[in-house]
C-alpha positions as CSV (number, residue, x, y, z in Angstrom):
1,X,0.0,0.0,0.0
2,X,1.1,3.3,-0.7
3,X,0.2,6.2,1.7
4,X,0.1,9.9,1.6
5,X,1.7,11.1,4.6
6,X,-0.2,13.9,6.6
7,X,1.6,16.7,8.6
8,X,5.2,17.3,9.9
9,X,4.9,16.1,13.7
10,X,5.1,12.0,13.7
11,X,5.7,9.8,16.6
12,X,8.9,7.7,17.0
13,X,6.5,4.6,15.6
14,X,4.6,5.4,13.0
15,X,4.4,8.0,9.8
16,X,0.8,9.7,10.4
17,X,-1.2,9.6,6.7
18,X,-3.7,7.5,4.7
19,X,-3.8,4.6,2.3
20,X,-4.0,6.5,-1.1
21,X,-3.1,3.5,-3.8
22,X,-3.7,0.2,-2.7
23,X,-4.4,-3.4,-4.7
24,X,-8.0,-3.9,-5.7
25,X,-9.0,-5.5,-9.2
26,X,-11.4,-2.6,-9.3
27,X,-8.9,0.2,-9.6
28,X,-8.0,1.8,-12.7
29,X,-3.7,2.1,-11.8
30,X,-0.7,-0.1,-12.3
31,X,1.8,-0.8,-9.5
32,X,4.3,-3.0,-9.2
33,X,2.4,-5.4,-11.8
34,X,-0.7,-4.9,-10.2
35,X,-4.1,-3.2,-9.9
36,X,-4.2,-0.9,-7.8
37,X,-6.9,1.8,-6.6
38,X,-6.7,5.5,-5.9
39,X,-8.4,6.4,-2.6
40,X,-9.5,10.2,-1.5
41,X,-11.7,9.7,1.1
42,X,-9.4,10.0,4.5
43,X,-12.2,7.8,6.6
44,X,-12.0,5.5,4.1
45,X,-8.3,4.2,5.0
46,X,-10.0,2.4,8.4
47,X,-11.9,0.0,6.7
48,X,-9.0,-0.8,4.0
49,X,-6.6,-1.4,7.2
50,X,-8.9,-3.4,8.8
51,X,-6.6,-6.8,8.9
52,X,-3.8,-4.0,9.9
53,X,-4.6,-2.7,13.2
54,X,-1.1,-1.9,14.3
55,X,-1.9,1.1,11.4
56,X,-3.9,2.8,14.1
57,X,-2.9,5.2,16.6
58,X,-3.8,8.0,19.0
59,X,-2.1,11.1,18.0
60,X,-1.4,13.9,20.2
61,X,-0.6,15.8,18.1
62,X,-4.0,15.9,16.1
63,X,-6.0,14.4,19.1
64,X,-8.0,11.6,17.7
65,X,-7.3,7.8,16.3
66,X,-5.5,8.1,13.0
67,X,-4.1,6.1,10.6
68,X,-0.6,6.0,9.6
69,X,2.6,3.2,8.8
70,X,4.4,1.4,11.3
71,X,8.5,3.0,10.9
72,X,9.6,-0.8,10.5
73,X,7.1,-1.5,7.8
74,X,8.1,1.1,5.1
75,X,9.9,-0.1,2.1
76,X,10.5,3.0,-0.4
77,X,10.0,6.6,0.7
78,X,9.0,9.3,-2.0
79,X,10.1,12.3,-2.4
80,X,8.6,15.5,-4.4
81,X,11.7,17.0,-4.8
82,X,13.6,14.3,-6.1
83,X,11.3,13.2,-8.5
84,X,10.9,16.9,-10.1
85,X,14.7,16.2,-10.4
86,X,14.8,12.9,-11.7
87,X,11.8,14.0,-14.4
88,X,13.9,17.3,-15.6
89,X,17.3,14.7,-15.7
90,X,15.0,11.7,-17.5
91,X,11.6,12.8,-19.6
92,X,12.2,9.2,-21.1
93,X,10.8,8.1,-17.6
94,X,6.9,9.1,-18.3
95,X,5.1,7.8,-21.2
96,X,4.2,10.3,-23.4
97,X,0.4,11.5,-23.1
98,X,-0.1,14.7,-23.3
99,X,-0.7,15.4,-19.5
100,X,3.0,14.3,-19.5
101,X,4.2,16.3,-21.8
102,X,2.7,19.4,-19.7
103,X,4.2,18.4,-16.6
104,X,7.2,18.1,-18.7
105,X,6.5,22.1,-19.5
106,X,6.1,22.9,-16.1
107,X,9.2,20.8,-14.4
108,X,11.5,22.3,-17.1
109,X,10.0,26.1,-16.3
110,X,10.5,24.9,-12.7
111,X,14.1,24.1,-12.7
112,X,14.9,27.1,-15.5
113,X,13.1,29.6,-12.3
114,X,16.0,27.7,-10.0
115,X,12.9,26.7,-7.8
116,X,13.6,22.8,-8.4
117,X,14.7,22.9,-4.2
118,X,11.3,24.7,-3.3
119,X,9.0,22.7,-5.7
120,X,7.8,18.9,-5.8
121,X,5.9,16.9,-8.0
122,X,3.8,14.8,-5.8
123,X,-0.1,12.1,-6.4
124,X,0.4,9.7,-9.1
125,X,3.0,11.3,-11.0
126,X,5.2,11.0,-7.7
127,X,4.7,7.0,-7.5
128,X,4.4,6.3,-11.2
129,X,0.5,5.3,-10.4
130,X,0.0,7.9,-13.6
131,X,-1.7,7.3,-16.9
132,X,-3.6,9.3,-19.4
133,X,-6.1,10.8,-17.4
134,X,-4.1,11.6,-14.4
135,X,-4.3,15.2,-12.9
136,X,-0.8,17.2,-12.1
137,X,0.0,17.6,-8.2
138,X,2.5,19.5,-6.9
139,X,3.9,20.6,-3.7
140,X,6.0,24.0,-2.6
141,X,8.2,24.7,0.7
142,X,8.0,28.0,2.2
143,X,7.6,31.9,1.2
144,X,10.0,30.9,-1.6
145,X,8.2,27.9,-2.4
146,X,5.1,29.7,-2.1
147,X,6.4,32.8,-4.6
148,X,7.2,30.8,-6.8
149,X,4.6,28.6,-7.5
150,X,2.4,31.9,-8.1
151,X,4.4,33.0,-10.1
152,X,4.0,29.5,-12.1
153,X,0.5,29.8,-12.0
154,X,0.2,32.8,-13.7
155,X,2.1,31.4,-16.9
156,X,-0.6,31.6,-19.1
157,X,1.6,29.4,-21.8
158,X,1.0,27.1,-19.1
159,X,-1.6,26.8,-17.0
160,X,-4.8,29.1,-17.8
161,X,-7.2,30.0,-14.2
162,X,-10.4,28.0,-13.8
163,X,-12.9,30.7,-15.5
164,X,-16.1,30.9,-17.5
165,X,-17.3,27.6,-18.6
166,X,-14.4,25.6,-17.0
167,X,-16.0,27.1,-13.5
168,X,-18.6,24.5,-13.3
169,X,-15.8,21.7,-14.2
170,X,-14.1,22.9,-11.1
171,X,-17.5,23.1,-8.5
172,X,-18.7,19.4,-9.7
173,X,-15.0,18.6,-8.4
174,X,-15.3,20.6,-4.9
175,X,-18.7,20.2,-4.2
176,X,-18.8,16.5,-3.7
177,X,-15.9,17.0,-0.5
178,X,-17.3,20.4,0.6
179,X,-20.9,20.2,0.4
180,X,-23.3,23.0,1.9
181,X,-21.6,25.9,0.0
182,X,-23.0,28.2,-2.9
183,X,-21.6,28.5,-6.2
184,X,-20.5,32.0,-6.1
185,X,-19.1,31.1,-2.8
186,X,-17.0,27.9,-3.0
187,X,-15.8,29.6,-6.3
188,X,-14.6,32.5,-4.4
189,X,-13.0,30.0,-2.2
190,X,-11.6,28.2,-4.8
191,X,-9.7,31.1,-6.6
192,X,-7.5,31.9,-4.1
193,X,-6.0,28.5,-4.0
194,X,-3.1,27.1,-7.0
195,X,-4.6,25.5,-9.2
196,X,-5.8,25.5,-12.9
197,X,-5.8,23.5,-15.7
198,X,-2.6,22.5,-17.9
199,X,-2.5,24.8,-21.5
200,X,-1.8,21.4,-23.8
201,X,-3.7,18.8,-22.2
202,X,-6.3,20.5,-20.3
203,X,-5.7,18.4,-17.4
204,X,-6.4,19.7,-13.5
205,X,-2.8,20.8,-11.8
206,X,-3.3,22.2,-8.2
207,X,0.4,23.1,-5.9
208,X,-0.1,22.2,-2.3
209,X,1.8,25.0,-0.3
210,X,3.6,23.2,2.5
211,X,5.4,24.6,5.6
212,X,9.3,25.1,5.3
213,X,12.2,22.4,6.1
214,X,13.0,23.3,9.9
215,X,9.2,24.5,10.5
216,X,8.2,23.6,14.3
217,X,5.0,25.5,14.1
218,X,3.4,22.3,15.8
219,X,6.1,20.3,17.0
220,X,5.3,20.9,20.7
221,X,1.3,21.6,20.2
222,X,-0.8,18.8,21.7
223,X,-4.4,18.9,21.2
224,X,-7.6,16.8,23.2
225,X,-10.6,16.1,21.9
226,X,-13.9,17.3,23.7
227,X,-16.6,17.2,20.9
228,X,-18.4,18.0,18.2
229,X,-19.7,21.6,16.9
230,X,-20.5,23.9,14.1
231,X,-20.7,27.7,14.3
232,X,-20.3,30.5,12.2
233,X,-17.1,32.1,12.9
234,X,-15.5,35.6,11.6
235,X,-11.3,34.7,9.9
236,X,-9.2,37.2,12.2
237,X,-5.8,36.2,11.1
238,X,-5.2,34.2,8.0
239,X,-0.9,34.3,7.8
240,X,-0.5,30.9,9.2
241,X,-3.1,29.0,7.3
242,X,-1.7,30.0,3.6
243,X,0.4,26.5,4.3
244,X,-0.5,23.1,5.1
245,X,-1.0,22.3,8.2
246,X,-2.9,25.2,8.2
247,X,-3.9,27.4,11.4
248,X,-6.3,30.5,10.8
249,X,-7.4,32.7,13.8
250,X,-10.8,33.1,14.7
251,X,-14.0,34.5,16.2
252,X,-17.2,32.6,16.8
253,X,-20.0,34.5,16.1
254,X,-23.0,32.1,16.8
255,X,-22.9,28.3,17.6
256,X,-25.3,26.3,15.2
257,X,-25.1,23.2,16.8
258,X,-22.6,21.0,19.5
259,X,-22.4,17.8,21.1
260,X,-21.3,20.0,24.4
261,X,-22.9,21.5,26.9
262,X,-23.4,25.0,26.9
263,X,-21.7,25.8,24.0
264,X,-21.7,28.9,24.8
265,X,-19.0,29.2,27.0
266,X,-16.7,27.3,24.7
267,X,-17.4,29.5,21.9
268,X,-16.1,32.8,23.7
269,X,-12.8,31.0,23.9
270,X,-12.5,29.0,20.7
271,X,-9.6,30.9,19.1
272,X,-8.2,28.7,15.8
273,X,-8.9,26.8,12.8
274,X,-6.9,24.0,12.3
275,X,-6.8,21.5,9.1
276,X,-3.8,18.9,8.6
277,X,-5.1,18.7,4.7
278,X,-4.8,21.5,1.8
279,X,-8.5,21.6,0.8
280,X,-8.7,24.4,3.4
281,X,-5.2,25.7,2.7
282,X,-5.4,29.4,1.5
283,X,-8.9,29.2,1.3
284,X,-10.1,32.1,3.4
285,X,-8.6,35.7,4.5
286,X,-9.0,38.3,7.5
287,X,-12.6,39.3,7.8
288,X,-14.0,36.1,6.0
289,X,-17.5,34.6,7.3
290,X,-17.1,31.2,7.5
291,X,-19.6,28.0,8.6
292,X,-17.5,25.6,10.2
293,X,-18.4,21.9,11.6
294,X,-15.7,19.8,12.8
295,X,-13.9,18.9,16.2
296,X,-13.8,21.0,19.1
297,X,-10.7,20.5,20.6
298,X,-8.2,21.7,23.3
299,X,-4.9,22.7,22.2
300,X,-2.1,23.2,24.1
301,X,1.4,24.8,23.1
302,X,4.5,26.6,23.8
303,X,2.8,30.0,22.5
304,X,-0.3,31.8,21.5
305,X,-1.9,28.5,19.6
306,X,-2.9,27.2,22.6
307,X,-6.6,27.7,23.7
308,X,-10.0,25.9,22.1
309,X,-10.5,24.6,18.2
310,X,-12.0,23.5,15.8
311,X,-10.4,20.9,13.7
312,X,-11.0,19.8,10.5
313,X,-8.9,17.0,9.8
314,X,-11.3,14.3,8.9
315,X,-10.3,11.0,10.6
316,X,-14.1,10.4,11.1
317,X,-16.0,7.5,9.4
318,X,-19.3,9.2,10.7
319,X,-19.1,12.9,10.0
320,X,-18.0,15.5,7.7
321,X,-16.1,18.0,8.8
322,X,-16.8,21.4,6.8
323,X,-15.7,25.3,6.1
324,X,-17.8,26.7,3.6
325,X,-17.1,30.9,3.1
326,X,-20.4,32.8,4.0
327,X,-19.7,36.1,2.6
């Protein structure tokens, strides 16, 4: 099985992540002279572990039961950054569709920018799980990482935005994982993430920003679950949660519903938003409305993160955990 792994803070046992490829004759990839199949629902990696139990683990860190790869267990390790090399050194290594030949575009713009150490070409492009219909995935490290991959994005010989028509390509896409939102609003959403489509191949390409090497934003932060809630809350602070693992500030206006007593009390000190996966990355900025549902937990740190949350990392088989922009 191949896993994505999920955040920077892992316990001496264990890689936290999901099962993203794994062997099933009902997949539509080809590993290691197998079949394998692409998973993207995080819940889902439970029930495909099930004869693995030694794959699940409390995490402080995060503050629930996750799923992740015993340290003894891993065979290969892949990694972004090395593979953008190895693709820029080798094009003989991808077959040639024409999403390859576009990532081809973009890896050699990449390394020509001198952003091959800041940029990584992750999904099934990283693992060689690819084929013709594959979407582009790539990571960046940092403000420099972050810089540029904008400037990437704005390549129009490139990658052209999401826009007119294409719009409603991109919403049946989101709107399947972040149900409850408007058009006009998860489109707003949408636009300030990277992401577009490919100029040859028309293919979906997003760029995951990730924190930099040497980042210990959460490498002390331990968190407690203490239920369940949704409210609508007002962004206060959005510089932390341009990058995955993100952390925005915020400031609950009104409490919709909670699995806690008086809510109330809680939401006068619920201070963050916190989500270990990029669909939320970027996604919102100071003085947002946003309806959130997802985990209220306690978090506890060498600095001003600590306080009440709400969490969004989904490692629930029975919810969905939500941030949908208001207004």
């Amino acid at each position: 099985m191949i896993f994505k792994v999920i955040g920077d803070v892992h316990p001496g046992t264990h890689f936290l992540g999901y099962v993203k490829y794994y062997p099933d004759a009902r997949g539509d990839r080809v590993l290691y002279g197998r079949t394998y199949r692409q998973n993207s629902v995080v819940s889902k990696a439970f029930g495909i572990l099930a004869d693995r139990p030694e794959c699940y683990l409390y995490s402080p860190a995060v503050g629930c039961v996750i799923t992740g790869v015993p340290r003894e267990d891993i065979v290969t390790h892949y990694s972004c950054r090395q593979t953008l090399a190895a693709l820029h050194q080798e094009p003989g290594l991808l077959e040639q569709t024409a999403v390859s030949e576009d990532l081809l575009a973009i890896v050699n713009w990449i390394v020509a920018a001198g952003a091959a150490d800041v940029i990584g070409v992750t999904g099934s492009f990283l693992v060689g799980a690819c084929n013709a219909r594959s979407d582009i995935d790539l990571v960046c490290y940092g403000p420099r990482g972050y810089e540029a991959a904008q400037a990437l994005f704005a390549e129009r010989g490139l990658i052209h935005p999401y826009e007119g028509e294409t719009l409603t390509r991109l919403y049946v896409r989101r709107a399947k994982y972040m149900v409850g939102g408007s058009f006009d609003a998860l489109m707003r959403q949408e636009a300030r993430k990277l992401q577009g489509l490919t100029a040859g191949a028309g293919a979906h390409i997003n760029c995951e920003p990730l924190r930099a090497d040497g980042d210990k934003t959460f490498a002390a932060v331990v968190a407690k679950e203490v239920g369940a809630i949704s409210v609508l809350a007002r962004i206060t602070d959005h510089s932390e949660g341009l990058v995955t693992p993100a952390l925005y500030g915020i400031e609950v206006d009104t409490v919709t519903e909670s699995t806690v007593d008086e809510p109330s009390v809680f939401a006068r000190r619920i201070t963050h938003l916190r989500s270990y996966l990029g669909a939320y990355t970027g996604a919102f900025r100071t003085g947002d409305v946003v309806y959130l549902s997802g985990r209220l937990v306690h978090i506890q740190g060498p600095d001003a993160h600590s306080g009440f949350g709400i969490e969004l990392t989904p490692w629930s088989a029975a919810e969905s955990f939500l941030a949908n922009l208001t207004r």
